[in-house]
SEPA-437782 format. One record per residue (C-alpha): residue in one letter; y, x, z; residue number from 0. Coordinates in steps of 0.25 Angstrom, whole numbers, padded with zeros to 4 digits. Layout:
# residues N
<node "A"; <Y; X; Z>; NUM> ...
END
This chain:
# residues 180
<node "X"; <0049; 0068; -0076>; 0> <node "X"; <0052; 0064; -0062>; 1> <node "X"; <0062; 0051; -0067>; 2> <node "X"; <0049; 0048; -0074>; 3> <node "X"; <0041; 0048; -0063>; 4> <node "X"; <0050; 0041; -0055>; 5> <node "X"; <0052; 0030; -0068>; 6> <node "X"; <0036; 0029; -0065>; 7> <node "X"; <0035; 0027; -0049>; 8> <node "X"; <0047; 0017; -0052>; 9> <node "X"; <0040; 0010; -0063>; 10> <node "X"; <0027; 0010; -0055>; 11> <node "X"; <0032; 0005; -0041>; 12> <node "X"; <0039; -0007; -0050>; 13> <node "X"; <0027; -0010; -0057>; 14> <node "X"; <0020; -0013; -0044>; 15> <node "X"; <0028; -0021; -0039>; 16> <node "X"; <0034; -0032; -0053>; 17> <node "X"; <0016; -0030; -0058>; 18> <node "X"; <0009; -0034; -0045>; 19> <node "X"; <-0006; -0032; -0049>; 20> <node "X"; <-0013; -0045; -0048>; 21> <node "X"; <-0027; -0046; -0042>; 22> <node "X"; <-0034; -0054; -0052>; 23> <node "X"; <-0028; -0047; -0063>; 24> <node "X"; <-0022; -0060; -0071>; 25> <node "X"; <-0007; -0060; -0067>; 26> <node "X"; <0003; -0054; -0072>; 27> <node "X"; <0012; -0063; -0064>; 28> <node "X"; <0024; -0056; -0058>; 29> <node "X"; <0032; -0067; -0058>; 30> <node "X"; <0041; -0066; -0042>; 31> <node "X"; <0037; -0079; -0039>; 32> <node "X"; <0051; -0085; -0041>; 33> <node "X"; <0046; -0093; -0055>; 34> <node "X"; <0044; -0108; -0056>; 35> <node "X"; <0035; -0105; -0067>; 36> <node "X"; <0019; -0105; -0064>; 37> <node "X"; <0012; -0095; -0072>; 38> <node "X"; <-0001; -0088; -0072>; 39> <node "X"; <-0003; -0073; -0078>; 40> <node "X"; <-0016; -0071; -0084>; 41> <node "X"; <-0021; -0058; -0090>; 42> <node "X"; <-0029; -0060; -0101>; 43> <node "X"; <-0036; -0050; -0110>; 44> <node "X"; <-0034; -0058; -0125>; 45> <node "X"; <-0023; -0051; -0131>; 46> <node "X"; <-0014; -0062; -0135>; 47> <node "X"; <-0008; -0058; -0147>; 48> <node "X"; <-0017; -0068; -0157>; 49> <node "X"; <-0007; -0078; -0159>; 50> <node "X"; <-0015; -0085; -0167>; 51> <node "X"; <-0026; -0087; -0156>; 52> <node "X"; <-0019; -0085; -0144>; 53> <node "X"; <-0005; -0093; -0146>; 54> <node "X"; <0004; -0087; -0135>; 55> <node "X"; <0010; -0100; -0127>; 56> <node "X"; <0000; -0110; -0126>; 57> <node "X"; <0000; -0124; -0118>; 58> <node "X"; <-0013; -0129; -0111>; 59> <node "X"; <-0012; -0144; -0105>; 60> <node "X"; <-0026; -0146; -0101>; 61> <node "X"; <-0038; -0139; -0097>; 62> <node "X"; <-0046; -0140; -0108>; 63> <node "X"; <-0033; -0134; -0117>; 64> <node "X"; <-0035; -0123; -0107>; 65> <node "X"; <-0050; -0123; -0109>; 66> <node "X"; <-0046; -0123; -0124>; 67> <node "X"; <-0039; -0109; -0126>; 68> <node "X"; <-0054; -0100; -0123>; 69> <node "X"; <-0045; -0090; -0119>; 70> <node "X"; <-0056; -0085; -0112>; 71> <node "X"; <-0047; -0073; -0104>; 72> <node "X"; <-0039; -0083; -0095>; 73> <node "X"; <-0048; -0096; -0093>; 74> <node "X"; <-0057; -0092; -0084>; 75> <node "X"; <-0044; -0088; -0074>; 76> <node "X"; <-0038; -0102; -0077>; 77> <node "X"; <-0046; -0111; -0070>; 78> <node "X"; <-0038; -0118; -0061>; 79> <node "X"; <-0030; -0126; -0072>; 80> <node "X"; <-0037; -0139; -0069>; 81> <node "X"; <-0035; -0154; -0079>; 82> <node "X"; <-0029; -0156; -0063>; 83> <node "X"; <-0018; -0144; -0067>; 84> <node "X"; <-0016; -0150; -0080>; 85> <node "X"; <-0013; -0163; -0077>; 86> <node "X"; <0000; -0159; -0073>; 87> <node "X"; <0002; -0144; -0080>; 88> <node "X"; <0002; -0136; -0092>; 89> <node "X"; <-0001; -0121; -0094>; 90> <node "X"; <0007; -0115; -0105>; 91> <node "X"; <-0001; -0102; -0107>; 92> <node "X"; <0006; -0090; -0111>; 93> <node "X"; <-0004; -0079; -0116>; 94> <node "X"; <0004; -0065; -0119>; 95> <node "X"; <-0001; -0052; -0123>; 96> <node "X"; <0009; -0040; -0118>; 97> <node "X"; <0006; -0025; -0123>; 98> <node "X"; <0006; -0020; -0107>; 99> <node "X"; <-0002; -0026; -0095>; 100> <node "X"; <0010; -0023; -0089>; 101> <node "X"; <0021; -0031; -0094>; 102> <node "X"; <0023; -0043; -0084>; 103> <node "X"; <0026; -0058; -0086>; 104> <node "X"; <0032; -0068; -0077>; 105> <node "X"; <0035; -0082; -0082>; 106> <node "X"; <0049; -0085; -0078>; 107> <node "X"; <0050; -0101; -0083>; 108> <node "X"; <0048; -0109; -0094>; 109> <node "X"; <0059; -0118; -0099>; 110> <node "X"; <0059; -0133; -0103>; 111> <node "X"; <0060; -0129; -0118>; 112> <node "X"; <0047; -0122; -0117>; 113> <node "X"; <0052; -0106; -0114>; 114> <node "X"; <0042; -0097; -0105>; 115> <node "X"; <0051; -0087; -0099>; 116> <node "X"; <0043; -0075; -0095>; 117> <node "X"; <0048; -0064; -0089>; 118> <node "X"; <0040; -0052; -0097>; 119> <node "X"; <0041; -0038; -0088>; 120> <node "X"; <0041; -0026; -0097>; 121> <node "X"; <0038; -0015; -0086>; 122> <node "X"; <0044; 0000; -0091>; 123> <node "X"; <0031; 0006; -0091>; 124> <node "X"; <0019; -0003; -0097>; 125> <node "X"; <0004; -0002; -0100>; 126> <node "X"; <-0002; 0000; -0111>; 127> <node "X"; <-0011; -0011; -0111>; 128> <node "X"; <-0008; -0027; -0116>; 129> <node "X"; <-0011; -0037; -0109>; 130> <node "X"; <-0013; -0052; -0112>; 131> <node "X"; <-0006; -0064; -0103>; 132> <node "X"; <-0010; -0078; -0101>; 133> <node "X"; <0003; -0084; -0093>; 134> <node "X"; <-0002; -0099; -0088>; 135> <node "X"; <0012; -0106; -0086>; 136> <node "X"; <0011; -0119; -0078>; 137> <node "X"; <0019; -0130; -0084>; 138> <node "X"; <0022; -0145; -0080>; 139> <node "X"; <0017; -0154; -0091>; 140> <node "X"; <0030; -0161; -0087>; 141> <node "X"; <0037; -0151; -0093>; 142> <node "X"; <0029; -0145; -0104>; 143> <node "X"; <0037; -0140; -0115>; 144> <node "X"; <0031; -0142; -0130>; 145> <node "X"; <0033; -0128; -0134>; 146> <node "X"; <0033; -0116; -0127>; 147> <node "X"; <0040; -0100; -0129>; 148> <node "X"; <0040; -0089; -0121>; 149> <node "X"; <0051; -0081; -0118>; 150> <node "X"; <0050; -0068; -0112>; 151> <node "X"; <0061; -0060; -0104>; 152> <node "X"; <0056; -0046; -0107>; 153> <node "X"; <0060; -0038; -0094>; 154> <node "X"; <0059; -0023; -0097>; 155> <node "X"; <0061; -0013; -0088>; 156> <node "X"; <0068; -0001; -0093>; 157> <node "X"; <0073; 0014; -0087>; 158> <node "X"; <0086; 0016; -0089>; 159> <node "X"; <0096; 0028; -0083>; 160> <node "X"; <0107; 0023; -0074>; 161> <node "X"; <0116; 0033; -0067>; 162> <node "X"; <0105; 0045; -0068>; 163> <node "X"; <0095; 0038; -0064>; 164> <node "X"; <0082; 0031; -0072>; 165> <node "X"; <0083; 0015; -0066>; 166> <node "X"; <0071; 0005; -0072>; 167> <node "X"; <0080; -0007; -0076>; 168> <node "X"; <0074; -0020; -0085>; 169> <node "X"; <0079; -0027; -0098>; 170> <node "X"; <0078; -0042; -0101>; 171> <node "X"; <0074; -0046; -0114>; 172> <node "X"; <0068; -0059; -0119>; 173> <node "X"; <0059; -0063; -0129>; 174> <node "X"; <0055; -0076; -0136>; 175> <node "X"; <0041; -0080; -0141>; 176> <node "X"; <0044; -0093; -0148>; 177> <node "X"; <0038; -0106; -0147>; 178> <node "X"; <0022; -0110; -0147>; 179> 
END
């Protein structure tokens, strides 16, 4: 009981500090700082899951495009994407529903073939409710790719026993989402 407890503080003082709470309430953005990448989290309350109506990548080279989604969650926060912003930008929007608000998502890079590499924190201990994400990647219409896929490196933490005693570690994985 008391390694369970001490699992939880653990789990707790961790949280704090990789899920800073944001003040507006839109980011999820824990990214260190350190990416070239310019992304914006925005959490949404459409569940994302209708592929059919809601595809998963999409590309927006204008404002009208953007006008054009009537995804009424996110465009009254996105109002600062000008025709002056798009003259020289894209936004490739990423729109993902997780099963727990506190799963974390930090875009690491996108290659010149079309990869989104975002890194997906799986913390040991989650909450029960899902949450949608709208990630609005900044992209030079200089290097726009024509197809896009999102790679995510699943980072899991995990408690193992090493020597006696009860450590939180974390496992890589990665999944693909193929092209849209």
């Amino acid at each position: 009981m008391k390694q369970l407890r001490v699992c939880t503080a653990v789990w707790l003082m961790l949280s704090m500090l990789l899920y800073p709470s944001s003040s507006s309430g839109d980011s999820n953005n824990i990214n260190d700082g350190k990416s070239a990448v310019n992304a914006r989290y925005i959490r949404t309350r459409t569940s994302y899951i209708d592929k059919a109506k809601y595809q998963p990548i999409t590309v927006i080279s204008s404002k009208n495009d953007l006008i054009r989604l009537q995804d009424n969650d996110f465009l009254n926060k996105i109002d600062k994407y000008s025709d002056d912003y798009f003259a020289d930008s894209s936004l490739v929007i990423v729109r993902l529903t997780e099963s727990s608000g506190s799963i974390g998502h930090s875009v690491e890079s996108i290659s010149e073939n079309g990869d989104i590499i975002i890194n997906r924190i799986l913390p040991l201990m989650e909450t029960c409710d899902m949450a949608a994400w709208c990630i609005l990647i900044k992209i030079n219409n200089k290097i726009k790719a024509k197809k896009y896929r999102i790679v995510f490196i699943n980072i899991s933490e995990i408690i193992k026993r090493e020597g006696g005693k009860t450590v939180i570690d974390t496992v890589r994985t990665i999944d693909v989402m193929e092209d849209w």
